[in-house]
Each structure stands twice: as structure tokens, then as C-alpha cells.
C-alpha positions as CSV (number, residue, x, y, z in Angstrom):
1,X,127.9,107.4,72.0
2,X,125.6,106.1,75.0
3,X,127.4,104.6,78.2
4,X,127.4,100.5,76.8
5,X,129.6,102.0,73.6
6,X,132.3,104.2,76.2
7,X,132.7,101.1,77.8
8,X,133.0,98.6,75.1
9,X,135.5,101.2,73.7
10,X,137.4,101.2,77.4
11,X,137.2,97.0,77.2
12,X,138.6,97.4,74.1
13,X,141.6,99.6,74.7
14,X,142.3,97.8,78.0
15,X,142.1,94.4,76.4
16,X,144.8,96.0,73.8
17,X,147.5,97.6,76.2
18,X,147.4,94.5,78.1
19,X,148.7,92.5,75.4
20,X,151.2,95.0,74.3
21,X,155.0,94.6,75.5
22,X,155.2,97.5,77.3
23,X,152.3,97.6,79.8
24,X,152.4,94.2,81.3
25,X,149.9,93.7,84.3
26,X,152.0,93.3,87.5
27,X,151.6,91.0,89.9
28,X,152.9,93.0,92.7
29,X,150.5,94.2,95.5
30,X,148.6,97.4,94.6
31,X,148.3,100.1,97.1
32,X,144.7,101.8,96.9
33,X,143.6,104.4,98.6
34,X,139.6,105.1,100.3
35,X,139.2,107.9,102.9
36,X,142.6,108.6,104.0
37,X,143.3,105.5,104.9
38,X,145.9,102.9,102.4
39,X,145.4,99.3,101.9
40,X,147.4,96.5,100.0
41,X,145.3,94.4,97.4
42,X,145.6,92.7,94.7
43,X,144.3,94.1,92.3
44,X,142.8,97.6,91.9
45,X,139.6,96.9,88.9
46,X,138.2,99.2,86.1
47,X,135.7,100.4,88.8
48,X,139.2,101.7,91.0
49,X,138.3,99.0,94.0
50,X,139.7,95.8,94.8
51,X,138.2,93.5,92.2
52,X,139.1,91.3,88.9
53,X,139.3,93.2,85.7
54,X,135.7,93.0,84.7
55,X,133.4,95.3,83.0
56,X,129.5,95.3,83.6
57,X,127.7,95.2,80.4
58,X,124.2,96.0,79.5
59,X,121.8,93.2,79.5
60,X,118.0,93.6,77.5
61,X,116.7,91.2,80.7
62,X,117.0,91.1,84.4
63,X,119.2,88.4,85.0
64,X,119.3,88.4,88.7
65,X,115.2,87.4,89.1
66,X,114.0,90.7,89.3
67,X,110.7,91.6,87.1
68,X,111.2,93.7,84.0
69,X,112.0,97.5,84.3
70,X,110.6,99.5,81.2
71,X,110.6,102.5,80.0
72,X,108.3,105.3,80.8
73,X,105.3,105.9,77.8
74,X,106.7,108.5,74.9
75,X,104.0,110.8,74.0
76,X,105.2,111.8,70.3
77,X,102.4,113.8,70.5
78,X,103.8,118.0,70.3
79,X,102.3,118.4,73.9
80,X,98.8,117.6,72.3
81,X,98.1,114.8,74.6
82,X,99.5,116.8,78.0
83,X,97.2,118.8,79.7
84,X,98.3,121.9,82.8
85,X,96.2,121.5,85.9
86,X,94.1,124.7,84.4
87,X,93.7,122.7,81.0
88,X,92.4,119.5,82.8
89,X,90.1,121.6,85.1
90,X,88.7,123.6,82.1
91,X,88.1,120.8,80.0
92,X,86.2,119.0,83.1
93,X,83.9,122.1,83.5
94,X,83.2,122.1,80.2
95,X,82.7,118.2,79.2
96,X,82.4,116.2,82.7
97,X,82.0,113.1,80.3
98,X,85.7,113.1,79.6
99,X,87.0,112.2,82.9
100,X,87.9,108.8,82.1
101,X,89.8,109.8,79.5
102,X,92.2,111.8,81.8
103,X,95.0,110.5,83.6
104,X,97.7,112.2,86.4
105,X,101.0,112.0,84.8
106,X,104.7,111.3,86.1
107,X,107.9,111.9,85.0
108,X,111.1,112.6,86.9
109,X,110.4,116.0,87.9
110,X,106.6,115.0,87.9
111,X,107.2,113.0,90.8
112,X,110.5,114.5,92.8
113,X,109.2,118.2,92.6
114,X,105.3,117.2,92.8
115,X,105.0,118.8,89.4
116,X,101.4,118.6,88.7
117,X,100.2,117.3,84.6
118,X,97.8,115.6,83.4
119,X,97.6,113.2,80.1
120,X,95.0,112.2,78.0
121,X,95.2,108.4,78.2
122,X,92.4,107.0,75.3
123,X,91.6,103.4,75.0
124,X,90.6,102.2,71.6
125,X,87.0,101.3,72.7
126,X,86.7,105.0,74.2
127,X,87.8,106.4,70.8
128,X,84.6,107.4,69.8
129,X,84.0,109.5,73.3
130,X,87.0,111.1,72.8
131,X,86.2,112.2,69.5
132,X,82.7,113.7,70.3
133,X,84.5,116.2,72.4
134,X,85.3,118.8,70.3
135,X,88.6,120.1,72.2
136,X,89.7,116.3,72.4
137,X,88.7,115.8,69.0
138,X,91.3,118.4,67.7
139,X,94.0,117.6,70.2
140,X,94.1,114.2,68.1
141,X,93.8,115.8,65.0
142,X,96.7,117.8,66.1
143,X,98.5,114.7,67.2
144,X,98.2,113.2,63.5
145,X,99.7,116.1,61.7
146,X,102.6,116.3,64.0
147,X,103.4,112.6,63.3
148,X,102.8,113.2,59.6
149,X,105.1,115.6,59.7
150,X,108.4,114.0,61.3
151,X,110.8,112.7,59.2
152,X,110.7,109.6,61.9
153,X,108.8,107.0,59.7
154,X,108.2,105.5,63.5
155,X,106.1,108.6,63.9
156,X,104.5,108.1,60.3
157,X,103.1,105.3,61.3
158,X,102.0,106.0,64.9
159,X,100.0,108.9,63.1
160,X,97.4,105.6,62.4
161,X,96.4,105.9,66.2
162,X,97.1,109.8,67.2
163,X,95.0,109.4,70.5
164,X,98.0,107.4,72.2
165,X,101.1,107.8,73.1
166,X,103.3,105.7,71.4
167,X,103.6,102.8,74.5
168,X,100.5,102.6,76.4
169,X,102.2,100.5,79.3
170,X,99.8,100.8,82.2
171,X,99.9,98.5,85.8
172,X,96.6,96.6,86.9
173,X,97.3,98.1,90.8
174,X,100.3,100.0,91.2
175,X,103.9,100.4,89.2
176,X,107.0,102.1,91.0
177,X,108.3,105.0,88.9
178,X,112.2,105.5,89.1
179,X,113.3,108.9,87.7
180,X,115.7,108.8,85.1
181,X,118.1,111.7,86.0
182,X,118.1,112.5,89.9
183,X,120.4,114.8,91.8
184,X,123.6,113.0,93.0
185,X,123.3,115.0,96.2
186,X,120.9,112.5,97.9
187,X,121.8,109.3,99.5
188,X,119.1,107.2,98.6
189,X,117.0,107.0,95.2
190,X,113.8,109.0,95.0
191,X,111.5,106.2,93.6
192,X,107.7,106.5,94.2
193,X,104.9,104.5,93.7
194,X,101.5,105.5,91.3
195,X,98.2,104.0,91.2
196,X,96.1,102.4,88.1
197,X,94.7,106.0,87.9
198,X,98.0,107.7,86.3
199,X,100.6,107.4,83.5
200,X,104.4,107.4,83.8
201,X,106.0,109.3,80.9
202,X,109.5,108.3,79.0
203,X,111.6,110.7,81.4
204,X,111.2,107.5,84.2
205,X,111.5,104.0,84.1
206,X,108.8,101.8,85.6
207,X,107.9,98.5,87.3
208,X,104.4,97.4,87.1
209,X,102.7,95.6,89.4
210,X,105.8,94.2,91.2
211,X,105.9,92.5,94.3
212,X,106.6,95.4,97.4
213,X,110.1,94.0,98.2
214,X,111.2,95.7,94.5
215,X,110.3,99.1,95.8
216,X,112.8,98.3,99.2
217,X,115.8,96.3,96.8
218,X,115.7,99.7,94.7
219,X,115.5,101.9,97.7
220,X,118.3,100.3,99.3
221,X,121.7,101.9,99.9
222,X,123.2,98.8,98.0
223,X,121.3,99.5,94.8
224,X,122.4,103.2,94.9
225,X,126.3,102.4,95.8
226,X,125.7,100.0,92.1
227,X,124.1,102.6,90.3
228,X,126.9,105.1,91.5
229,X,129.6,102.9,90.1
230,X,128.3,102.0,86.8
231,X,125.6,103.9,85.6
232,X,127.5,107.3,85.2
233,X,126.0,110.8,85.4
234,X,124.8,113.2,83.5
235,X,126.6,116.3,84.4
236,X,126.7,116.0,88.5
237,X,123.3,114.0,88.3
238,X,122.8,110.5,88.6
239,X,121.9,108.7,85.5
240,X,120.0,105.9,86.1
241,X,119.7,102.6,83.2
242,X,117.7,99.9,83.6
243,X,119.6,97.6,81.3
244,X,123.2,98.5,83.0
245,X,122.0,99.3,86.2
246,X,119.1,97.5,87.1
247,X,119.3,94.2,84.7
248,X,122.5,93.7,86.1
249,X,122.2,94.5,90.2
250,X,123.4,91.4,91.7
251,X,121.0,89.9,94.3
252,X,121.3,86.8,96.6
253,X,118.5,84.3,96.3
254,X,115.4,85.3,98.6
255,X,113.0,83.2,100.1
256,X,109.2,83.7,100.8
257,X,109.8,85.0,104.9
258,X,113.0,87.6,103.2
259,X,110.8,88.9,100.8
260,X,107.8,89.1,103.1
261,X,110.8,90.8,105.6
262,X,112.0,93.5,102.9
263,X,107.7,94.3,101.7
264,X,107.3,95.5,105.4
265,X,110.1,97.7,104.8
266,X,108.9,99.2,102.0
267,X,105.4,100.2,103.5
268,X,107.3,101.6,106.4
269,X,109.3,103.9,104.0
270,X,106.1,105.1,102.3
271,X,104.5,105.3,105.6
272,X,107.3,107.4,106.8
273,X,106.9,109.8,103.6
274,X,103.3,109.7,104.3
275,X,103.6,111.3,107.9
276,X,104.2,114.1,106.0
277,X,101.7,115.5,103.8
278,X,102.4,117.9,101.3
279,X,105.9,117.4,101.5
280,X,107.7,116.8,98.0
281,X,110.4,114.0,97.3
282,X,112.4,116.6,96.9
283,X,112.2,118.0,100.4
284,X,111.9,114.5,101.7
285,X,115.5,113.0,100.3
286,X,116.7,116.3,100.6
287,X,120.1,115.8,103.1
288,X,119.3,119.4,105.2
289,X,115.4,118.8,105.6
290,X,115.1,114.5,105.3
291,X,113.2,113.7,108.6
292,X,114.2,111.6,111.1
293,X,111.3,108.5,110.6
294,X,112.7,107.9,107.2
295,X,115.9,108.1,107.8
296,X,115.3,105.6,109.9
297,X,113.2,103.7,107.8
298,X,116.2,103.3,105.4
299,X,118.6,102.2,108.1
300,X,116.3,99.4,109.3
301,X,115.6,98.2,105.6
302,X,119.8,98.4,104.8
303,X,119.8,96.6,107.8
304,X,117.6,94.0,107.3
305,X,118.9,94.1,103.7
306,X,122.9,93.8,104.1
307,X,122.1,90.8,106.6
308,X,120.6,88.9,103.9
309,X,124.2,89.7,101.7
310,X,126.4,89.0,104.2
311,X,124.8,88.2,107.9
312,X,125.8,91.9,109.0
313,X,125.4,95.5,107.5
314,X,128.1,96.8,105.4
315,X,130.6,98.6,106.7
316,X,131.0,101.5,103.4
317,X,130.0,101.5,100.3
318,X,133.5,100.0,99.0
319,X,133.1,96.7,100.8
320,X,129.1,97.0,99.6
321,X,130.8,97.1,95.7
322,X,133.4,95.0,96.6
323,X,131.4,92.3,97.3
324,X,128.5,92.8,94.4
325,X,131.0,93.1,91.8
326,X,132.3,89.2,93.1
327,X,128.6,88.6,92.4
328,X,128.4,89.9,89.4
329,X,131.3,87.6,88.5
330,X,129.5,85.0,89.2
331,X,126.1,85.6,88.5
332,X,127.2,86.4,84.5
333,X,128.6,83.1,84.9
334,X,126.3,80.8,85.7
335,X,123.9,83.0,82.9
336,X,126.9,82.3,80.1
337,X,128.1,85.8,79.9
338,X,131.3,87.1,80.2
């Protein structure tokens, strides 16, 4: 049962006791509790904040103007069409010729830890390259009778092309790579960007070729208070979805000078991971070792990006949810959803 079905379930049962005779929803004031310190609302929500009675469901779109989020490329392959530093290195030594044929690869731990792979990554017209490499040539052949084999008739028929992965989703410039499962033990995201040059495997979603201000609307404390809230974990991890978490991220309108505004941002985070070479995601978002630029950094772009919400920053991240679950209210809305 994925997350969309435990909470179609909850809707359900909630919708249920509601109408029952014995659990009535009261009108009296509510009494809800955030850091020690007690409040009267209205209402406490399904999400335990002050909010309507509203569930976030999954939606197969964006429907808040940002571009499409995919997933990353499944190999189906049995490792056939992943190469080890040493593989790539050897095969280069051996047939130079096959360079274009090999791309750097990123997952989630590809691109948190710096994990070095590689991928073969073989366009239809380079076929007949690939195959008059010998150690290419039975890598496919590999590829073929590992599909074959599966009892997925998916696979079966993918076995018709066994020099690709099964998607072979690739950005014209650049696409920001968002790791799938990430350690709840950072305060921001650990998204990245990767060139033309490279691959992003199914363990990572992707955005190609967006406009910058996606890579600072992702990074932003905002997006990771919404993820926290309804995207669930897996174990103590955060478990990131693009169709309940991204889709679904409510964002005001932005003009041309805002997005301009929240692009510069977004260089000045990469610049400030950049003024530290060789240093992984991991150690960068890392709370004990993050540096002091990109902290920084991320303040000014929660800054800049809170003021466009509300004309201030946020005071916590319960007045941050607080006020993105009245957008999502409305946002649904005005789409026709519930």
C-alpha cells in the first residue's frame, strides 16, 4: 500500500466516524500545542495544525505552474548497462572509440555521497558503434537475456532494444536531480544540478531543463516544511514524491523580476557549494560541518522567498504550513479538485 492509498484509507475512516452519532465534530475551541507553548484554534486538521479538515491528494501534473518532475531512468538491465570507475577506465584504454557512449550517472547516493558510476547511455544511431565493441556488444547481449527472462512482460518487450534503459529521459543543458530518500537530519533538501553529459537513474526524480528559480523553490525551507508534512518517511528518512509533494506545493503567482530574484539565489547556493571543492552534499547539508556561505545562502533565498508569500519571512515552520495548506485549499479549487 503506497502513501496516496494510507491516506485515501484515513479520508475514508474520518469521513465515516464523522457521520456516526457518537463522534460528532465539536465546535468548541481546540487547544493545540507547538513548542511548549498552547494556543486556542479552531480547528486542529489531519496534518495536527490549525487548518480545515483537508487531505492532500496526489496529482499526475503540477498544478501550481511548475514544470514537470519525472522520474529518474530504470535500467532493467542486471547491472549490464552500469559501469565502476575501474570498468569505465578499462573499457576507455582499451576502445577510446566508445566514449560517447559513456555517461556519469546519478542517483541519490550518486549525488549526496559523490558516489562515482558510470552508464552506458546508447542512442539508436550509435547502435552499430556500440556493437563493434566487443565488451559493449555482450553487455547488450547480456541485457536481452535478462529481460527475456523476467516474468515482467514490460521487460519482454524492452528486450527489443537491450542497449537502453528503459526511459532514456535526457536535458538539452542541465536537469536538477532530487534524491528520492534523504536523511531527515538536514534542514534543507540536498538537490543538485547535472549537465547534458550524465544520466539520472530511477533512485531520483528529475527536472530538465527548468528555469533556475525551480532549483531555489525546491531548495527553499518552505518546500521542505511541505515535504515534511505530507510526503512521509521511510524509516527516519525523508521520502520524497513528486506527485504528492511536488505536484501539489502551493506557490503564489511570480512575475518575470521574482523569478529573475529567486535564479540569482540559486546560483549563489551553487556558488556557495562550489567554494568548496571536493566536498560532498553530504558534508555540505550536513548540520555539524554545513559552512557558513551557504547557510547563508539559504537564509537570503527564504528570505527573499517568504516575502513573496507573505511580505515578511515566516516566523516557524507551523505558520509556513499553516498558511500553504490555506493555499492548497484554494489552489485545488480553482483546478476543480477537492
Amino acid at each position: 500500500m503506497d502513501e496516496q492509498e494510507i491516506l485515501d484509507e484515513l479520508e475514508t475512516l474520518f469521513s465515516v466516524l464523522m457521520k456516526t452519532e457518537k463522534l460528532v465534530k465539536s465546535n468548541e475551541k481546540k487547544i493545540l500545542f507547538h513548542d511548549d507553548v498552547a494556543r486556542t484554534v479552531n480547528n486542529i486538521g489531519p496534518y495536527l495544525i490549525e487548518m480545515h479538515d483537508v487531505i492532500v491528494r496526489k496529482s499526475s501534473k503540477p498544478v501550481n505552474g511548475l514544470p514537470p518532475m519525472d522520474y529518474g531512468n530504470k535500467p532493467v538491465d542486471g547491472g549490464n548497462l552500469i559501469l565502476s570507475p575501474h570498468e569505465k577506465e578499462k573499457l576507455l584504454e582499451d576502445y577510446p572509440q566508445a566514449a560517447p557512449l559513456i555517461r556519469r550517472l546519478y542517483g541519490s547516493q550518486e549525488l549526496i555521497k559523490g558516489i562515482e558510476r558510470w552508464c552506458l547511455w546508447i542512442s539508436d544511431e550509435d547502435l552499430p558503434l556500440a556493437q563493434s565493441i566487443p565488451p559493449i556488444a555482450e553487455r547488450i547481449r547480456k541485457v536481452r537475456e535478462k529481460r527475456l527472462e523476467s516474468t515482467d512482460t514490460g521487460a519482454n518487450k524492452m528486450a527489443e532494444r537491450s542497449h537502453q534503459f528503459r526511459e532514456m529521459n535526457s536535458p538539452q543543458e542541465y536537469a536538477i536531480c532530487i534524491p528520492r530518500v534523504s536523511s531527515d537530519n538536514r534542514a534543507f533538501i540536498p538537490i543538485g544540478l547535472t549537465n547534458e553529459d550524465s544520466a539520472i537513474i530511477d533512485s531520483a526524480f528529475a527536472v530538465y531543463d527548468a528555469e533556475p528559480y525551480v532549483f531555489s523553490i525546491i531548495s527553499s525551507s518552505m518546500h521542505i516544511a511541505w515535504i515534511k508534512a505530507i510526503c512521509g518517511k521511510l524509516k527516519t528518512d525523508y521520502r520524497y514524491s513528486n506527485a504528492l509533494g511536488y505536484n501539489t506545493f502551493p506557490i503564489p503567482p511570480l512575475s518575470s523580476d521574482q523569478k529573475a530574484e529567486l535564479e540569482e539565489h540559486a546560483w549563489a547556493i551553487i556558488g556557495a557549494r562550489d567554494a568548496h571543492p571536493g566536498k560532498t552534499i553530504a558534508w555540505l547539508y550536513d548540520p555539524k560541518t554545513m559552512p557558513q556561505n551557504l547557510r547563508d545562502a539559504h537564509r537570503a533565498l527564504d528570505d527573499a522567498l517568504e516575502k513573496i508569500y507573505i511580505g515578511r519571512p515566516f516566523k516557524d515552520d507551523t505558520e509556513r504550513l499553516e498558511h500553504l495548506f490555506k493555499m492548497y485549499e484554494k489552489m485545488v479549487a480553482k483546478k476543480g479538485g477537492k
